[in-house]
C-alpha positions in Angstrom: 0.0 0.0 0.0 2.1 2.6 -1.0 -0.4 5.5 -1.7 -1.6 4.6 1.9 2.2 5.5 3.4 2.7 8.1 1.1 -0.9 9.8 2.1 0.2 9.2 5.9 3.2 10.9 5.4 1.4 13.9 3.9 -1.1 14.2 6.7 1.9 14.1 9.2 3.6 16.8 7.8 0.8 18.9 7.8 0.2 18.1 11.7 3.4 20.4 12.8 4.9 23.3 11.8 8.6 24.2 12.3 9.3 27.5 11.9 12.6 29.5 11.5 12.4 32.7 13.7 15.6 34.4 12.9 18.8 34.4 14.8 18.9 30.9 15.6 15.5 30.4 17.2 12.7 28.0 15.9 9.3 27.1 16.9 7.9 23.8 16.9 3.7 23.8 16.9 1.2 21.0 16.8 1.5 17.3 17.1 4.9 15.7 18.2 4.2 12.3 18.5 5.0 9.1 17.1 3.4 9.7 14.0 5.3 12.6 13.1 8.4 12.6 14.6 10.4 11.2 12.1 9.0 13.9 9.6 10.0 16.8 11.7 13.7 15.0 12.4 14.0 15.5 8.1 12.5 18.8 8.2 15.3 19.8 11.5 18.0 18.1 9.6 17.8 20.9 6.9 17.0 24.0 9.0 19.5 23.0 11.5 22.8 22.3 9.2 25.6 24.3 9.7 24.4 26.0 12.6 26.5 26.5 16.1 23.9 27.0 18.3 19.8 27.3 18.2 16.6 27.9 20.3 13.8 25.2 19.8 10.6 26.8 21.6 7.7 24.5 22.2 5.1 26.2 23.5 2.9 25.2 20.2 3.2 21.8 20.9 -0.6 20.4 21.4 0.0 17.0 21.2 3.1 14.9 22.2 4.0 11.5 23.4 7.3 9.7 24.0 8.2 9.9 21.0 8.7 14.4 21.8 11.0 13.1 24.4 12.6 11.1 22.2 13.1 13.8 19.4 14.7 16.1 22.2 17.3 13.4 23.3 18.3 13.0 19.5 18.4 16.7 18.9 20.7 16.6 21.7 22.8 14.1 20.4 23.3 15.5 16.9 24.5 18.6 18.4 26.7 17.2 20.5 28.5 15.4 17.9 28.9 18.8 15.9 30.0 20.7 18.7 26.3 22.7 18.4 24.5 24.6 21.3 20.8 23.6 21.8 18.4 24.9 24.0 14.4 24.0 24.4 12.1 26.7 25.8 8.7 25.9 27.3 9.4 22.3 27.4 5.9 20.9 27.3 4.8 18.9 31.2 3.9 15.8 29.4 7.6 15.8 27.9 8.9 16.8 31.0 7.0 13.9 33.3 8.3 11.0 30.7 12.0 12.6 31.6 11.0 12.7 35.0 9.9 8.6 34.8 12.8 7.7 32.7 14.8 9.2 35.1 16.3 11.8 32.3 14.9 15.2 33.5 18.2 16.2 34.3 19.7 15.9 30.6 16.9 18.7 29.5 17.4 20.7 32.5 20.5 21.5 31.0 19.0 22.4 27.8 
């Protein structure tokens, strides 16, 4: 079912908006879940190339699951291993209490 996937992939992109603020900052609105988090991981990966340091603020976010925590961690990661700055603002609670039970709060505290 390929036009099935394909139609899927549409909808998800069309659930969340990143948006490039100027200077560095971004804001992420809508759904962050599984079903579009490896959408807006492709869409990152081409706003945030080249760039030393960057503001993701999530205070759009309406819908998230584990999968938003999970998005964060590998933000994290792929600025790490480009020497990048990356800070989150307005960290939605529902991200925040799956940190807090996966005893990882403490990694985006420092983000």
């Amino acid at each position: 079912m390929p036009g099935s996937r394909k139609k899927q992939r549409t909808k998800a992109l069309s659930d969340f908006e990143l948006a490039e603020l100027g200077e560095g900052r971004y804001a992420l609105r809508g759904d962050v879940s599984f079903r579009t988090a490896e959408a807006i991981l492709r869409r990152s990966d081409r706003l945030f190339k080249g760039k030393s340091e960057f503001e993701l603020d999530l205070a759009g976010v309406s819908r998230t699951d584990s999968a938003g925590l999970a998005l964060l961690l590998e933000w994290m990661r792929k600025a790490a291993s480009t020497g990048a700055q990356i800070h989150f603002a307005n960290v939605p609670e529902k991200i925040q209490a799956i940190a807090m039970a996966s005893d990882l709060s403490e990694m985006l505290q420092d983000h």
